[in-house]
Short mmCIF file of the C-alpha atoms (twelve columns), coordinates in Angstrom:
data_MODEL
# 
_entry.id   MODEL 
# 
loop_
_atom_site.group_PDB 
_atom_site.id 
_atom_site.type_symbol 
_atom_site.label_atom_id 
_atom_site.label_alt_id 
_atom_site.label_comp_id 
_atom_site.label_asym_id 
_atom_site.label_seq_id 
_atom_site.Cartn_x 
_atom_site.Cartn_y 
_atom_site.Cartn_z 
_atom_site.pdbx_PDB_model_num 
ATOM 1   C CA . UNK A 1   -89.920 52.260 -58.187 1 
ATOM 2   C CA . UNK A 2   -89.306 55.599 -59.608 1 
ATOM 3   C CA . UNK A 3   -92.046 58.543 -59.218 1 
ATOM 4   C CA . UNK A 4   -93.041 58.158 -62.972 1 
ATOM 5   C CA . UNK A 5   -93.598 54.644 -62.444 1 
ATOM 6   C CA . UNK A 6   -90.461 52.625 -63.656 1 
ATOM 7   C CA . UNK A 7   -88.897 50.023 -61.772 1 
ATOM 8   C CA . UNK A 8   -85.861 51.611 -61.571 1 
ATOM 9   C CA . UNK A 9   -84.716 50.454 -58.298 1 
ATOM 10  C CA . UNK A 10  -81.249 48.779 -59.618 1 
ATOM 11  C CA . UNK A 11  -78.021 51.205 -60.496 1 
ATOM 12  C CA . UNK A 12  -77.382 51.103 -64.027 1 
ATOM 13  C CA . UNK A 13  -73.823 50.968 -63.768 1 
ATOM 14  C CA . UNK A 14  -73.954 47.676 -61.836 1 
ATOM 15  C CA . UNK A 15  -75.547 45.837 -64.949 1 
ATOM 16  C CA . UNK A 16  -73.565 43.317 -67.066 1 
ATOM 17  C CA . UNK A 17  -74.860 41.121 -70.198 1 
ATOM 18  C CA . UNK A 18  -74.091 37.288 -70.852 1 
ATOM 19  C CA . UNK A 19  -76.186 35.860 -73.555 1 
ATOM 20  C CA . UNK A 20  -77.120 33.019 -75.688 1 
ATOM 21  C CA . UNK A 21  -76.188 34.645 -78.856 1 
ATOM 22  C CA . UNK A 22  -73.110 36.743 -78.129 1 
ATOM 23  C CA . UNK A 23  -70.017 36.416 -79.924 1 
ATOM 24  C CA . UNK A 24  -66.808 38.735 -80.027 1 
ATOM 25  C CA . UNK A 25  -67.983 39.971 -82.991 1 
ATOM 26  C CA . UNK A 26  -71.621 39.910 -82.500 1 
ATOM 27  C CA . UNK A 27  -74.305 41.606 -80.076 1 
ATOM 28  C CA . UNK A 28  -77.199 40.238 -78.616 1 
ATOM 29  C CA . UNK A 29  -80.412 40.458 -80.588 1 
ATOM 30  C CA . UNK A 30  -83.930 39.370 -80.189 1 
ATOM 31  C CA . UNK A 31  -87.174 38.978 -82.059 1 
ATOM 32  C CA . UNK A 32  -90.051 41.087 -81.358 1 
ATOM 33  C CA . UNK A 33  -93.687 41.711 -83.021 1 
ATOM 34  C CA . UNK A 34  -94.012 45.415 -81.589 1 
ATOM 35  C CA . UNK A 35  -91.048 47.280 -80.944 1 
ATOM 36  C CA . UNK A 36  -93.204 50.139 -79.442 1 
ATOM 37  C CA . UNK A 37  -94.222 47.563 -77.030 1 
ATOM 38  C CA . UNK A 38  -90.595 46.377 -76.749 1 
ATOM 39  C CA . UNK A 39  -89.389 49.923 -75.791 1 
ATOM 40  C CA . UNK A 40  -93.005 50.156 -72.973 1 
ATOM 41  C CA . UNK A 41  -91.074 47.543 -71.492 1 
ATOM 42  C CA . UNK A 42  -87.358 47.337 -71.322 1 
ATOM 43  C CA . UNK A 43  -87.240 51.394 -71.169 1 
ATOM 44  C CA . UNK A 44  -90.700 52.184 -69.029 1 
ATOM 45  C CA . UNK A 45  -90.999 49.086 -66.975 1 
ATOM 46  C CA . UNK A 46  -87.412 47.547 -66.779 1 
ATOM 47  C CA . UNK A 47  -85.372 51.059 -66.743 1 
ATOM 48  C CA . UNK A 48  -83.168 50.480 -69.445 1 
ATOM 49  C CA . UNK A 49  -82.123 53.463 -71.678 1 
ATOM 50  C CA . UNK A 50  -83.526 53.826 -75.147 1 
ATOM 51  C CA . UNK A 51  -80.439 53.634 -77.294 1 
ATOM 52  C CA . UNK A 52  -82.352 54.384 -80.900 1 
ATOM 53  C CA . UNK A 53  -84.825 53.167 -83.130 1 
ATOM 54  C CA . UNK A 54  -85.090 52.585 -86.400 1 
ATOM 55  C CA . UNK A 55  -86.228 54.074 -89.264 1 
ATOM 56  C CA . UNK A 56  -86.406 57.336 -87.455 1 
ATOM 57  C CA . UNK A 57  -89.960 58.728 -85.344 1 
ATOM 58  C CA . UNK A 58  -92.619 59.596 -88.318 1 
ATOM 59  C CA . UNK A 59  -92.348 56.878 -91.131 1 
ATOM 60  C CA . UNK A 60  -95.070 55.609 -92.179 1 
ATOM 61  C CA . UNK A 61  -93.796 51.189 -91.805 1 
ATOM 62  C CA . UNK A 62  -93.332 52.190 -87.787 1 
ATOM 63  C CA . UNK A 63  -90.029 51.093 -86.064 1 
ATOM 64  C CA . UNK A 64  -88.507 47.768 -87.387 1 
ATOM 65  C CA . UNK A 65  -85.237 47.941 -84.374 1 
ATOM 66  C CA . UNK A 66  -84.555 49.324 -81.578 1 
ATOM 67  C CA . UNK A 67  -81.668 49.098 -79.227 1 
ATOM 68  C CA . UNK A 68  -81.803 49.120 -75.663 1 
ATOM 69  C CA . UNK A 69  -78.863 49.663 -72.501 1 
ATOM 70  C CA . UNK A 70  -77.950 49.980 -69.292 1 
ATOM 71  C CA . UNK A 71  -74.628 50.602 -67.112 1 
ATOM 72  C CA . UNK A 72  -71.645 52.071 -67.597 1 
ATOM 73  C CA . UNK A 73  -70.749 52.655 -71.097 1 
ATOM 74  C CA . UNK A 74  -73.607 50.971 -71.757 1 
ATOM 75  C CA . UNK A 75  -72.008 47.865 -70.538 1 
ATOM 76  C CA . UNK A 76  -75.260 45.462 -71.575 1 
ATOM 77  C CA . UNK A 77  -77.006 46.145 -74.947 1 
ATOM 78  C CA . UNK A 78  -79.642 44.450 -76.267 1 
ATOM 79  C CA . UNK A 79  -80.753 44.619 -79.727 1 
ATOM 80  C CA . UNK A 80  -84.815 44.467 -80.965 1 
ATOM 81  C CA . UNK A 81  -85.233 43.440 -84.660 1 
ATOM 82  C CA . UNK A 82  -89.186 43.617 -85.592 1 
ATOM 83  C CA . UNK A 83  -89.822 39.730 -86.534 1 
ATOM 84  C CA . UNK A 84  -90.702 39.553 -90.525 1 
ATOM 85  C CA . UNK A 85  -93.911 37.506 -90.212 1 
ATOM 86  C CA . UNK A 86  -96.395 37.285 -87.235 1 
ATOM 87  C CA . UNK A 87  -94.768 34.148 -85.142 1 
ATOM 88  C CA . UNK A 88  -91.492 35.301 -83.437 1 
ATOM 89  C CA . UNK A 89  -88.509 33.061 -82.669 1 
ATOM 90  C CA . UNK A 90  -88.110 34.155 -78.588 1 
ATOM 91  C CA . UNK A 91  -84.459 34.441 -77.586 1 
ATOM 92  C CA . UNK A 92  -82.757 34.854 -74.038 1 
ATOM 93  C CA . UNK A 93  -80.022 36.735 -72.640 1 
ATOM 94  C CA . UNK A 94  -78.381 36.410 -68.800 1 
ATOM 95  C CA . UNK A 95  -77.679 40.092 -67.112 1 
ATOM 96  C CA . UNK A 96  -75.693 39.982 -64.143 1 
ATOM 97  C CA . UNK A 97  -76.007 42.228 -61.281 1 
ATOM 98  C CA . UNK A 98  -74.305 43.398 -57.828 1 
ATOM 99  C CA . UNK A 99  -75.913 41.631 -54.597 1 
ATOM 100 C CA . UNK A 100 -78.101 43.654 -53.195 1 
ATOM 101 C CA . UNK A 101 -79.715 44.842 -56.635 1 
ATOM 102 C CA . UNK A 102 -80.612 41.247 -57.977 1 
ATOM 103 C CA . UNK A 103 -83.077 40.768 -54.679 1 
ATOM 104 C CA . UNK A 104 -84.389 44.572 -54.749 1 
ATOM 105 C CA . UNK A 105 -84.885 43.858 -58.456 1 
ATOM 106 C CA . UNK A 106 -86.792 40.767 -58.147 1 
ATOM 107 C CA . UNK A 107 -88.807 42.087 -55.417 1 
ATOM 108 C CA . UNK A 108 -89.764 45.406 -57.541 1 
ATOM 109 C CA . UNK A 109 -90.729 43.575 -60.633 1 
ATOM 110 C CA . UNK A 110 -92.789 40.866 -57.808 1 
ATOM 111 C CA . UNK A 111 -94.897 43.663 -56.421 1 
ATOM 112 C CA . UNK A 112 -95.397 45.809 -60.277 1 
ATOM 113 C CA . UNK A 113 -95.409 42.931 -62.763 1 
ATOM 114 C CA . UNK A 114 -95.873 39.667 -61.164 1 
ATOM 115 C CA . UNK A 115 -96.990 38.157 -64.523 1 
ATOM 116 C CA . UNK A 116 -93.561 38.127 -66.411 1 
ATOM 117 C CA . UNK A 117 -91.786 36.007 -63.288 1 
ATOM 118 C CA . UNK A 118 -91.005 32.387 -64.809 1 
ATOM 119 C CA . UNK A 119 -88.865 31.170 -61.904 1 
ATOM 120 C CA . UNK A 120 -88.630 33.011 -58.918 1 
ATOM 121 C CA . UNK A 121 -85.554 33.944 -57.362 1 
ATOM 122 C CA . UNK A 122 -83.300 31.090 -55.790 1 
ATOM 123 C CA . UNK A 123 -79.447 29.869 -55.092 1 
ATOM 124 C CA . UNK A 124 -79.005 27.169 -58.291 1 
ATOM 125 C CA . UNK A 125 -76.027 24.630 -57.783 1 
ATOM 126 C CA . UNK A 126 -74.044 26.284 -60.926 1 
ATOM 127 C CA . UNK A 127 -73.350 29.161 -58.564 1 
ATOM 128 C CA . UNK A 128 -75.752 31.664 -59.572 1 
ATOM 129 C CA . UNK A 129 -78.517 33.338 -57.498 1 
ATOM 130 C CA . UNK A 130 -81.069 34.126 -60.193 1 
ATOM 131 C CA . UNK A 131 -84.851 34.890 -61.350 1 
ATOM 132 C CA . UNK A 132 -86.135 34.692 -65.345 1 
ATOM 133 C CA . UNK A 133 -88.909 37.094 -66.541 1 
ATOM 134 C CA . UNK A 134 -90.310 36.913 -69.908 1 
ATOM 135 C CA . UNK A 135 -91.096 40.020 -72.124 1 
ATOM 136 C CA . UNK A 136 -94.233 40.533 -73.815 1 
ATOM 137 C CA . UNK A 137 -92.469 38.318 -77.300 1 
ATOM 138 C CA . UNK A 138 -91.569 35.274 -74.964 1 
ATOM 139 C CA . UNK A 139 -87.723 36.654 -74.806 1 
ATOM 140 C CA . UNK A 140 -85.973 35.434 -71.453 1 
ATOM 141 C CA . UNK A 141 -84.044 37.250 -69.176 1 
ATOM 142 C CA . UNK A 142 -82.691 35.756 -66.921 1 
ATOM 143 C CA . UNK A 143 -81.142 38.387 -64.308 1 
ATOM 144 C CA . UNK A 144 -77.898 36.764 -61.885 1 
ATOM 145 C CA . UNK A 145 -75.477 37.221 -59.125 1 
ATOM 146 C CA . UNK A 146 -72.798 34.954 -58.652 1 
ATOM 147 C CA . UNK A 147 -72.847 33.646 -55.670 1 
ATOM 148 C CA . UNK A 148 -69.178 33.666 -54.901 1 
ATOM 149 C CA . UNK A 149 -67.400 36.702 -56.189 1 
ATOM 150 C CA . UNK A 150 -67.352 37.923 -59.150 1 
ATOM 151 C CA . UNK A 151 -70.386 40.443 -59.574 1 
ATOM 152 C CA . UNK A 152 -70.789 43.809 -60.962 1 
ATOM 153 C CA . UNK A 153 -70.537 46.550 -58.863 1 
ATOM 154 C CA . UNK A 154 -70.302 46.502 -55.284 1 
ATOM 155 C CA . UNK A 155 -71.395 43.060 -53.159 1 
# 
């Protein structure tokens, strides 16, 4: 936990996305009914880095996107479209992270924001050691280590 209240306790440059909707020539993207409240979240609760919004601060409609990142080079990016209608279609999207920071992460968002946990953190017979949150839209994350090799940053 940072001193300005962010749960900042993972290093950026160890994050990594997988998701549901990614293709080589596509990004992830996901629905949301606020993107102020999108940005509260992934930026002031989750520590990601505000990558823009659109249109720009000032008009008059409010934001209708936003992009969102973390690591090196901004190695995952997640993209916030403002949903056209009231009911919004909730995505997911898998971010791996080095072994130490998956648990210290879990534990962080546990103490700040036990709410959002869906499945608390455990070894899954795929190979994974994960948790899921949701965000305020009903978006999953679902934040891994492998269990064998393989992660992000340092083990």
């Amino acid at each position: 936990m940072t001193t300005d209240g962010r749960v900042k306790t993972t290093s950026c440059h160890l994050w990594c996305l997988h998701t549901n909707r990614l293709c080589l020539e596509d990004y992830s993207n996901l629905e949301s009914q606020s993107i102020q409240k999108t940005i509260d979240f992934y930026v002031d609760f989750l520590g990601f880095e505000l990558g823009g919004v659109k249109p720009e601060d000032g008009h008059p409609s409010g934001y209708t996107f936003c992009s969102v990142f973390a690591g090196d080079r901004a190695a995952a990016n997640i993209y916030f479209f403002k949903s056209k209608d009231d009911s919004v279609r909730p995505g997911s999207a898998y971010i791996a992270l080095g072994t130490k920071q998956l648990d210290m992460l879990y534990n962080a968002i546990k103490v700040e924001r036990s709410d959002v946990i869906q499945e608390a953190v455990q070894d899954q017979p795929w190979g994974y050691r994960q948790f899921v949150i949701k965000d305020p839209d009903g978006n999953t994350l679902t934040f891994f280590k492998f269990l064998e090799g393989g992660n992000p940053g340092k083990e």
